[in-house]
C-alpha atoms as an extended CHARMM CRD file, in Angstrom:
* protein
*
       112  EXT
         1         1  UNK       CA            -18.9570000000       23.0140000000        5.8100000000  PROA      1               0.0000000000
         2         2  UNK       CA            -15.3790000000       23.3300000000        6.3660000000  PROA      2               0.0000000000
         3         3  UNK       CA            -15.6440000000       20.8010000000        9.5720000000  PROA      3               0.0000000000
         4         4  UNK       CA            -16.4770000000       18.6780000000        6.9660000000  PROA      4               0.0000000000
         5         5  UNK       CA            -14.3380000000       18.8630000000        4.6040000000  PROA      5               0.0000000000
         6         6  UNK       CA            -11.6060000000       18.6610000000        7.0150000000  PROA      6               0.0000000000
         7         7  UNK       CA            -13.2760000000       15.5080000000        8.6180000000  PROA      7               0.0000000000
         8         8  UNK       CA            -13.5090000000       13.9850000000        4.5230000000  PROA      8               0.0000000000
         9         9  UNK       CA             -9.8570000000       15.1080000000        4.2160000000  PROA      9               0.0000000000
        10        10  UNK       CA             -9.2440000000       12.9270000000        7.2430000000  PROA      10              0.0000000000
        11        11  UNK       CA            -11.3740000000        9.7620000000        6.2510000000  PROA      11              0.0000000000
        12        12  UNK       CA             -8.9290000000       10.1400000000        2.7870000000  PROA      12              0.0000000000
        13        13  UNK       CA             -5.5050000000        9.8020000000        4.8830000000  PROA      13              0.0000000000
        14        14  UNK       CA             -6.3410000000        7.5170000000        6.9050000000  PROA      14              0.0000000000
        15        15  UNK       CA             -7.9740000000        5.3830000000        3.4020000000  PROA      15              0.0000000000
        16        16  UNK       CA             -4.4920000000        6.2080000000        2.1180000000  PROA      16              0.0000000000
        17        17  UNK       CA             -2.7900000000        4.5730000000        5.6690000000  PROA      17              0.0000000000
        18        18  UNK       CA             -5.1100000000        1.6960000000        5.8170000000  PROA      18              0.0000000000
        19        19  UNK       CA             -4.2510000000        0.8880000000        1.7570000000  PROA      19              0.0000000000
        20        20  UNK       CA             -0.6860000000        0.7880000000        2.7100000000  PROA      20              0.0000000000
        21        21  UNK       CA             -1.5860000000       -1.2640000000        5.7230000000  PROA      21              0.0000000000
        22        22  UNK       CA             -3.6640000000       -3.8530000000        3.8650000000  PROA      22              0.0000000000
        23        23  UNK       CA             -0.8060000000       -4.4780000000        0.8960000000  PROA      23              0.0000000000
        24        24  UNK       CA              1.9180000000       -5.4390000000        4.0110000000  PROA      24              0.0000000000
        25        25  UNK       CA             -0.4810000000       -7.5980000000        5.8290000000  PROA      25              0.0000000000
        26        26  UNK       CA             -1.4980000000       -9.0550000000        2.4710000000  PROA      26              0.0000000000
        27        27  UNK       CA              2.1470000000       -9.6480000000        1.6200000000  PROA      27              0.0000000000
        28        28  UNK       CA              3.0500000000      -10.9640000000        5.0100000000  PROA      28              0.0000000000
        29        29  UNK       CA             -0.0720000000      -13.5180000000        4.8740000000  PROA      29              0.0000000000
        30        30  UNK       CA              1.0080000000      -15.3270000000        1.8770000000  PROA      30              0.0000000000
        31        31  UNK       CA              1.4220000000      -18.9330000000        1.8890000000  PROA      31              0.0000000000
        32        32  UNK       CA              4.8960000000      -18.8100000000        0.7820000000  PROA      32              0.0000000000
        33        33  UNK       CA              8.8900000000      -18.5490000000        2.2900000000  PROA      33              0.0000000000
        34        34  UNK       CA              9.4320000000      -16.2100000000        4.4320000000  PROA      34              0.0000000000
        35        35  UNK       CA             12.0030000000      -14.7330000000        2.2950000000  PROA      35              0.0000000000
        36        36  UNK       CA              9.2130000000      -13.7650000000       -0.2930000000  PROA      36              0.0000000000
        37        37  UNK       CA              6.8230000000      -12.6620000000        2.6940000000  PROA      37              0.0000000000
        38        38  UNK       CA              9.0610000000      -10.3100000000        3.8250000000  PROA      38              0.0000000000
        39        39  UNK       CA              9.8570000000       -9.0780000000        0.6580000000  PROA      39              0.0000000000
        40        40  UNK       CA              6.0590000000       -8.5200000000       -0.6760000000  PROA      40              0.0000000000
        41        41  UNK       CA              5.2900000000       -7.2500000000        2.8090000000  PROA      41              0.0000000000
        42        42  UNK       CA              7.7150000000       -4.8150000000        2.7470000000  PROA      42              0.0000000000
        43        43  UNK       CA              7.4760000000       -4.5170000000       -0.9960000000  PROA      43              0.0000000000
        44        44  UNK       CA              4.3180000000       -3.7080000000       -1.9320000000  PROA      44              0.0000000000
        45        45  UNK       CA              3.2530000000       -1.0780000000        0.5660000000  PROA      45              0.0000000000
        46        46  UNK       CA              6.7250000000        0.4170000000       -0.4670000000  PROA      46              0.0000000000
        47        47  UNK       CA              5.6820000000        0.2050000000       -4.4040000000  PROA      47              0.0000000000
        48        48  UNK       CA              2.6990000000        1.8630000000       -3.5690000000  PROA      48              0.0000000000
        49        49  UNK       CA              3.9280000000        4.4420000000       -1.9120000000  PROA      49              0.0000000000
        50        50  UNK       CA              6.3660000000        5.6460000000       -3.9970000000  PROA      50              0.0000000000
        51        51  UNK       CA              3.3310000000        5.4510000000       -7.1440000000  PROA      51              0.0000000000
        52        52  UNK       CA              1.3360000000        7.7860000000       -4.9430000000  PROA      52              0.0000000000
        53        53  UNK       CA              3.9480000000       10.2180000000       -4.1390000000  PROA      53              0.0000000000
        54        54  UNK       CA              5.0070000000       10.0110000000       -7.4240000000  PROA      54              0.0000000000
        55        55  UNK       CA              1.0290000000       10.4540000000       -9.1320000000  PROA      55              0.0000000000
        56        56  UNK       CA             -1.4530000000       10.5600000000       -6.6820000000  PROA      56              0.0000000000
        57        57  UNK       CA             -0.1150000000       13.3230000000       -3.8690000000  PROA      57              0.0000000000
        58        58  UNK       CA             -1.3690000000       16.6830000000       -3.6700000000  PROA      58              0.0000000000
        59        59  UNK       CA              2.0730000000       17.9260000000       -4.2290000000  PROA      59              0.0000000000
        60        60  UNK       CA              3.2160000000       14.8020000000       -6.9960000000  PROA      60              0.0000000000
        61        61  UNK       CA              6.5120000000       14.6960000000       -8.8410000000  PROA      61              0.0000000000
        62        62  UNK       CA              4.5770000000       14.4600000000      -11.9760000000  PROA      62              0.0000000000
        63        63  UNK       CA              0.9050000000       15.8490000000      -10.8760000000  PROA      63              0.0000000000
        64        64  UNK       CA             -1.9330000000       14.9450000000      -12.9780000000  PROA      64              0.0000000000
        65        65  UNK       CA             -5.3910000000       16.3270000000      -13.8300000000  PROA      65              0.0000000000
        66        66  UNK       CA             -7.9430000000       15.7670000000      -10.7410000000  PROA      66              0.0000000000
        67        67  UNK       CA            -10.0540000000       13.1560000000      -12.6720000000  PROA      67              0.0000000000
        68        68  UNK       CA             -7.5990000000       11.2690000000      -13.2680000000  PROA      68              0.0000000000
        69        69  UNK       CA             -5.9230000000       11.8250000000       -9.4450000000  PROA      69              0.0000000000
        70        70  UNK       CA             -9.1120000000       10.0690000000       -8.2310000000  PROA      70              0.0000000000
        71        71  UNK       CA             -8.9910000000        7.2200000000      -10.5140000000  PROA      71              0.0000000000
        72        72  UNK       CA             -5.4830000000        6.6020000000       -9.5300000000  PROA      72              0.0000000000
        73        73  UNK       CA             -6.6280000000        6.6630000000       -5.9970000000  PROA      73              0.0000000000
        74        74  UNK       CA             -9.3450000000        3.8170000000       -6.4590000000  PROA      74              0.0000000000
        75        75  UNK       CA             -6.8500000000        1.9340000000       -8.2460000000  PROA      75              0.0000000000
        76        76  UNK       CA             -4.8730000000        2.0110000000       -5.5300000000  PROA      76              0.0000000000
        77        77  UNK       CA             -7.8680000000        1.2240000000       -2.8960000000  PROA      77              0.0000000000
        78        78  UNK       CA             -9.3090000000       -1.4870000000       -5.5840000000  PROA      78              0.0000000000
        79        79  UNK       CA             -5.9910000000       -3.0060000000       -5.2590000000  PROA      79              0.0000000000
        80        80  UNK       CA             -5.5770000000       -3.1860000000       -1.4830000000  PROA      80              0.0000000000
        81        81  UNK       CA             -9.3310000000       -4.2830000000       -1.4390000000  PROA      81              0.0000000000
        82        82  UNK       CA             -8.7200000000       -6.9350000000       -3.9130000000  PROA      82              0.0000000000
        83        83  UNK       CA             -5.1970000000       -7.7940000000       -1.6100000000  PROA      83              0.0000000000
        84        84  UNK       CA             -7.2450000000       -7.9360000000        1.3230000000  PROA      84              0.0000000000
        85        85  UNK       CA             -9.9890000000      -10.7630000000       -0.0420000000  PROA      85              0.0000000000
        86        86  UNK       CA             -7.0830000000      -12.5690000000       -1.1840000000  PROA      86              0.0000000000
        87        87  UNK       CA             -5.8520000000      -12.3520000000        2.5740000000  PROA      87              0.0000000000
        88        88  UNK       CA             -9.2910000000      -14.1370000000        4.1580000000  PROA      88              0.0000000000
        89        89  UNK       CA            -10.2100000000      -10.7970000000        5.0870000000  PROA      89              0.0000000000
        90        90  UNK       CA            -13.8720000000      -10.4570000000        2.7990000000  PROA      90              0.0000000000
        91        91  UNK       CA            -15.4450000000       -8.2080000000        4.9620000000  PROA      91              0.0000000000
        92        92  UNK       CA            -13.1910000000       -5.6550000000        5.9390000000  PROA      92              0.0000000000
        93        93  UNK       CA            -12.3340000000       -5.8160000000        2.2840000000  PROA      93              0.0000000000
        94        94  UNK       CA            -15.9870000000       -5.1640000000        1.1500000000  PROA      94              0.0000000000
        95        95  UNK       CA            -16.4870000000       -2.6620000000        3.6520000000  PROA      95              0.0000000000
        96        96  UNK       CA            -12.7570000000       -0.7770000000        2.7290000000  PROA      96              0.0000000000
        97        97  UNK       CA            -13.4410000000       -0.5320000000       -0.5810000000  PROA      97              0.0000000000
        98        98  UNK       CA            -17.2190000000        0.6960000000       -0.6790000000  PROA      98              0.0000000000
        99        99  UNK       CA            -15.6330000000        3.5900000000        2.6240000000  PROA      99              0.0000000000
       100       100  UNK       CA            -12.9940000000        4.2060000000        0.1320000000  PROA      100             0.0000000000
       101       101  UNK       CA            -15.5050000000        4.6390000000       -2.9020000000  PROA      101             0.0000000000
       102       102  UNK       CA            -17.4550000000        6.9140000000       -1.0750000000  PROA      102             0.0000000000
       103       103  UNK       CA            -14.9830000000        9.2330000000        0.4130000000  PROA      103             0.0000000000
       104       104  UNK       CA            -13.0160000000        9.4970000000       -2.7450000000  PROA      104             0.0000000000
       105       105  UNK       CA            -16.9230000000       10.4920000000       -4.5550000000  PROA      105             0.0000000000
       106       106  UNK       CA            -16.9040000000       13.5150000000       -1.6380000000  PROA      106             0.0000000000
       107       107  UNK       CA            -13.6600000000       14.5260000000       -2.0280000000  PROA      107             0.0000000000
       108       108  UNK       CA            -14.4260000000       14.4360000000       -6.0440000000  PROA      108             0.0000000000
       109       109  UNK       CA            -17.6770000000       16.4710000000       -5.6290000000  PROA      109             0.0000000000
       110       110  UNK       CA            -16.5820000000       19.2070000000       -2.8520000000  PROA      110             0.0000000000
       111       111  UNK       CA            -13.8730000000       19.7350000000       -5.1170000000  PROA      111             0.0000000000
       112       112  UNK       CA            -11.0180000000       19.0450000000       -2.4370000000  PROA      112             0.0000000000
């Protein structure tokens, strides 16, 4: 059981990495200046980062109850989902976000 845990634990980072990921490729893909592509590309992920080290991280500056951790946390994967559709990218946004729903249900359950 622990192999698994560890294994779900793993899934959830690299969720967390490919969220990040997904927000700077989203930003970088827009049909705007490059000015602003930069800026979202580098700005969003950035945004989103701090949020989930601020909220989300096991060790937060402001923790919050674990409910409400995991609802944060498909916020934050409903929003690079949603950033990835708007990219062109449907099915690897589809597929991210039902991984992401599923993985975040395990850790919920298992109590991680």
């Amino acid at each position: 059981m622990v192999i698994f845990q560890s294994i779900v634990l793993l899934i959830l980072f690299l969720i967390e990495l490919t969220a990040l990921y997904s927000l700077g490729y989203w930003g970088f893909h827009l049909n705007r200046g490059w000015v602003v592509r930069f800026a979202l590309g580098i700005g969003a992920p950035l945004v989103i980062a701090v949020f989930w080290g601020l909220f989300v991280a096991p060790k937060a500056t402001y923790p919050v109850t674990i409910p409400v951790r995991h609802l944060l946390q498909m916020a934050v994967f409903t929003l690079a989902s949603i950033a990835l559709y708007a990219s062109g990218q449907k099915t690897i946004a589809v597929g991210f976000f039902v991984v992401a729903l599923v993985v975040v249900l395990l850790v919920y359950l298992m109590k991680l």
